[in-house]
C-alpha positions as CSV (number, residue, x, y, z in Angstrom):
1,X,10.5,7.6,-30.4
2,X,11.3,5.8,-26.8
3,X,11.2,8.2,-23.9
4,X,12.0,7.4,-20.3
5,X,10.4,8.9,-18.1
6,X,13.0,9.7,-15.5
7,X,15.6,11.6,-15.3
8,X,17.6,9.4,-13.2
9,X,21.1,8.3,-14.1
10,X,21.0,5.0,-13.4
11,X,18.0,4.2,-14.9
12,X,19.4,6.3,-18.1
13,X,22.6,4.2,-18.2
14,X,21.0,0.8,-17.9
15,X,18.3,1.7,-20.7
16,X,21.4,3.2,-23.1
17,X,23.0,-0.5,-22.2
18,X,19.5,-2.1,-23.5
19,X,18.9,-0.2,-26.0
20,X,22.4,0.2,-27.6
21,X,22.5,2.5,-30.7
22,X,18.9,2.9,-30.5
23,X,18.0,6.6,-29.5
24,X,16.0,7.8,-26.4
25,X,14.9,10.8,-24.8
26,X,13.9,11.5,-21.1
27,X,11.0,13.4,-19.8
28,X,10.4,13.6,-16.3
29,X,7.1,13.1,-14.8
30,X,5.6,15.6,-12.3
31,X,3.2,12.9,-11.3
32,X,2.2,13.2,-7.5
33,X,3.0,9.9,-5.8
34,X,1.5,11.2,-2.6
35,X,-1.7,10.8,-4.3
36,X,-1.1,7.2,-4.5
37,X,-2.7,5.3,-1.5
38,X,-1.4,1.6,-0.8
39,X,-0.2,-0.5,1.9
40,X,1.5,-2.9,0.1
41,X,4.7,-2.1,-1.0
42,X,4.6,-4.0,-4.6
43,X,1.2,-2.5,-5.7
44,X,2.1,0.8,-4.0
45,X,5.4,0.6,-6.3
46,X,3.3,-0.4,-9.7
47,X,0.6,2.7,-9.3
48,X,3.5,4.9,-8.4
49,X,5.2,4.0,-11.9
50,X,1.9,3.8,-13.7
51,X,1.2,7.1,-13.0
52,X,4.2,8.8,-14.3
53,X,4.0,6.4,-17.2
54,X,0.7,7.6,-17.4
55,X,1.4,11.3,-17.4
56,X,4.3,11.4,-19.7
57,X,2.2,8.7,-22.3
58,X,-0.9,11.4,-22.7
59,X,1.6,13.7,-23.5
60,X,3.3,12.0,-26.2
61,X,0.7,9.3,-27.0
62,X,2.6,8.6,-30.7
63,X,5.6,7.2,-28.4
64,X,7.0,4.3,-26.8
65,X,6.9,5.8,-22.6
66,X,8.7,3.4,-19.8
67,X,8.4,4.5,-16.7
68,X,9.5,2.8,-13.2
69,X,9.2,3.2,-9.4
70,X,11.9,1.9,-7.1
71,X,11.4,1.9,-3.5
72,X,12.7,-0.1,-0.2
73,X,10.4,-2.3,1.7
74,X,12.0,-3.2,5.1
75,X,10.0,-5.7,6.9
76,X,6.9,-4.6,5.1
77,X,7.6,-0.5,6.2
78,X,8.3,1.5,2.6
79,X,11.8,3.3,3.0
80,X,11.1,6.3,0.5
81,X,13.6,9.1,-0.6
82,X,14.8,10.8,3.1
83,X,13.2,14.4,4.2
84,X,15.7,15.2,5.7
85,X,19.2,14.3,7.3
86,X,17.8,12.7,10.4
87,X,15.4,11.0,8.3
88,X,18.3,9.7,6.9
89,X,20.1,8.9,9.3
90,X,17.3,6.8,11.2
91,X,16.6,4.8,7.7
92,X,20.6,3.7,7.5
93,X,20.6,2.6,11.5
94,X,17.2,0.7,10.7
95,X,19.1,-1.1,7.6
96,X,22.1,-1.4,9.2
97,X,23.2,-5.6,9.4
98,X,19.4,-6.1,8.3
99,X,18.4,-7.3,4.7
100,X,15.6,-5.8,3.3
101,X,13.8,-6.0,0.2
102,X,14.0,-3.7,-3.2
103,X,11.1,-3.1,-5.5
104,X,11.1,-1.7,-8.8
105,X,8.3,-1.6,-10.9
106,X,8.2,-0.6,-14.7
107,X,5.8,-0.1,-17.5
108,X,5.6,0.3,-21.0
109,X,2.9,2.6,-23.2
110,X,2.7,2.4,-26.3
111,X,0.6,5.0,-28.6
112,X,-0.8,5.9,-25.3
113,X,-2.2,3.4,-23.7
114,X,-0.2,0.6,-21.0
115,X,1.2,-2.3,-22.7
116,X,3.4,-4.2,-20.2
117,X,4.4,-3.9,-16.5
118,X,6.4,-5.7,-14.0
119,X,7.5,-6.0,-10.2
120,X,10.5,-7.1,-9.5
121,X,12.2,-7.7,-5.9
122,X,15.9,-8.3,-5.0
123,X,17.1,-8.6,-1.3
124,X,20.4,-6.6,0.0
125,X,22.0,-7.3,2.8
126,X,23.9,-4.1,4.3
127,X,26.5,-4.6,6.8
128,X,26.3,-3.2,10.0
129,X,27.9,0.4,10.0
130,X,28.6,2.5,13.0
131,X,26.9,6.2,13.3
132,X,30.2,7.7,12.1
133,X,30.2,5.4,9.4
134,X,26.3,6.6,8.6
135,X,27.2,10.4,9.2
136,X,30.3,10.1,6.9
137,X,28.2,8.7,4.1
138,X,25.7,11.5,4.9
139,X,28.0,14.2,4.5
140,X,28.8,13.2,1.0
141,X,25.3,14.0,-0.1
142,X,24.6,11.2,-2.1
143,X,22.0,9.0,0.0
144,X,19.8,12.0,-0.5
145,X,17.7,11.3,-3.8
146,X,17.5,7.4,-3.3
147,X,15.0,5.1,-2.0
148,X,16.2,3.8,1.6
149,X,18.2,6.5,2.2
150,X,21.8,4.5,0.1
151,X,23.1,4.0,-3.1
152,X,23.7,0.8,-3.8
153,X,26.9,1.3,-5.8
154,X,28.2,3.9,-3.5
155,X,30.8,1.3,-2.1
156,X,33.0,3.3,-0.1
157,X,30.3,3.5,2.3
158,X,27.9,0.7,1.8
159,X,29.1,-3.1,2.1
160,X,26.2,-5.2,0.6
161,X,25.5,-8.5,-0.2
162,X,22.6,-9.2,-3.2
163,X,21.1,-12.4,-1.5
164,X,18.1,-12.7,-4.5
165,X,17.9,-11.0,-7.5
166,X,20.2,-8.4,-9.4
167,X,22.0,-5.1,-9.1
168,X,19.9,-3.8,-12.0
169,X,16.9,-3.9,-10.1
170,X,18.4,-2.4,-7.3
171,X,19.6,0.5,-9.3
172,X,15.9,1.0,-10.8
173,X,15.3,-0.4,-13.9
174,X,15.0,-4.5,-13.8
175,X,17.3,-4.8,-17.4
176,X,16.8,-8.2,-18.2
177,X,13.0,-8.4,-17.5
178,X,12.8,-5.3,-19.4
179,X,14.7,-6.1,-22.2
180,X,12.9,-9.2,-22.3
181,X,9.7,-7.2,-22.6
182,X,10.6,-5.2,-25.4
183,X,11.9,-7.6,-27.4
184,X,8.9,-9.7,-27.1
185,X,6.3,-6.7,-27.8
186,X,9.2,-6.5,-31.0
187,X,10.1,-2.7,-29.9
188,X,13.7,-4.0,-30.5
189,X,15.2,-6.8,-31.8
């Protein structure tokens, strides 16, 4: 069996798109990614998803586990989930007509034991939005479980502009590398 180890819609609608008529299930990890200390924001990302990879593949070690970390570096500062609404806030008015990098990291267990990971960076461009434009977005609730403090495909609120890499990565599972990766390790055809 394939189990994702998220229970975040996006990532559950771009692995339904790879996998097609190939079942899935999703367990979420309760892996601590506070105990995870790094600097850099790409290894920080890859230990973040390798531990929930990690957690959920010991638990069903007779499966196939992915598992993936997305998080925003903006000039080398990690943009986590918010804490809070000011958090918030101050995150959108730092990224606000900036560009700034997203990194989503993945890995794949098999049986167990870590057969395949990847880091993969796209840049976004957000246009510059005005504190009502920020407090507006904030009142809808949404920026609230996502890295940087936005959503991406929340376009009533967020003008963007991917200057490197894809929308799939942005949205927390890199499909194409991924697919790639389990076609090649001949999980799927």
């Amino acid at each position: 069996m394939i189990i994702l180890a998220s229970q975040s819609p996006r990532r559950k609608e771009i692995l339904k798109e790879i996998l097609g008529d190939v079942e899935f299930t999703c367990v979420p990890s309760s892996f601590d990614e506070r105990k995870v200390h790094e600097k850099d924001c790409r290894k920080l990302c890859l230990e973040e998803a390798r531990g929930k990879g990690r957690e959920v593949a010991l638990a069903h070690n007779q499966d196939i586990v992915i598992s993936s970390d997305t998080m925003v570096s903006f000039k080398g500062e990690q943009l986590g989930k918010p804490k809070d609404y000011q958090d918030a806030f101050n995150t959108l008015q730092k990224l606000s007509g900036e560009s700034h990098d997203i990194i989503t990291a993945y890995c794949i267990f098999v049986n167990g034991v870590e057969v395949r990971h990847r880091v993969v960076v796209a840049k976004l461009f957000i246009e510059k939005m005005a504190d009502v434009e920020i407090e507006m977005y904030l009142d809808t609730g949404s920026p609230f479980d996502k890295a940087g403090s936005y959503g991406v495909q929340d376009k009533d609120f967020i003008n963007s502009k991917i200057l490197q890499g894809d929308m799939y990565t942005i949205m927390g599972l890199p499909r194409y590398e991924l697919e790639d990766d389990l076609v090649d390790l001949g999980i799927i055809e």
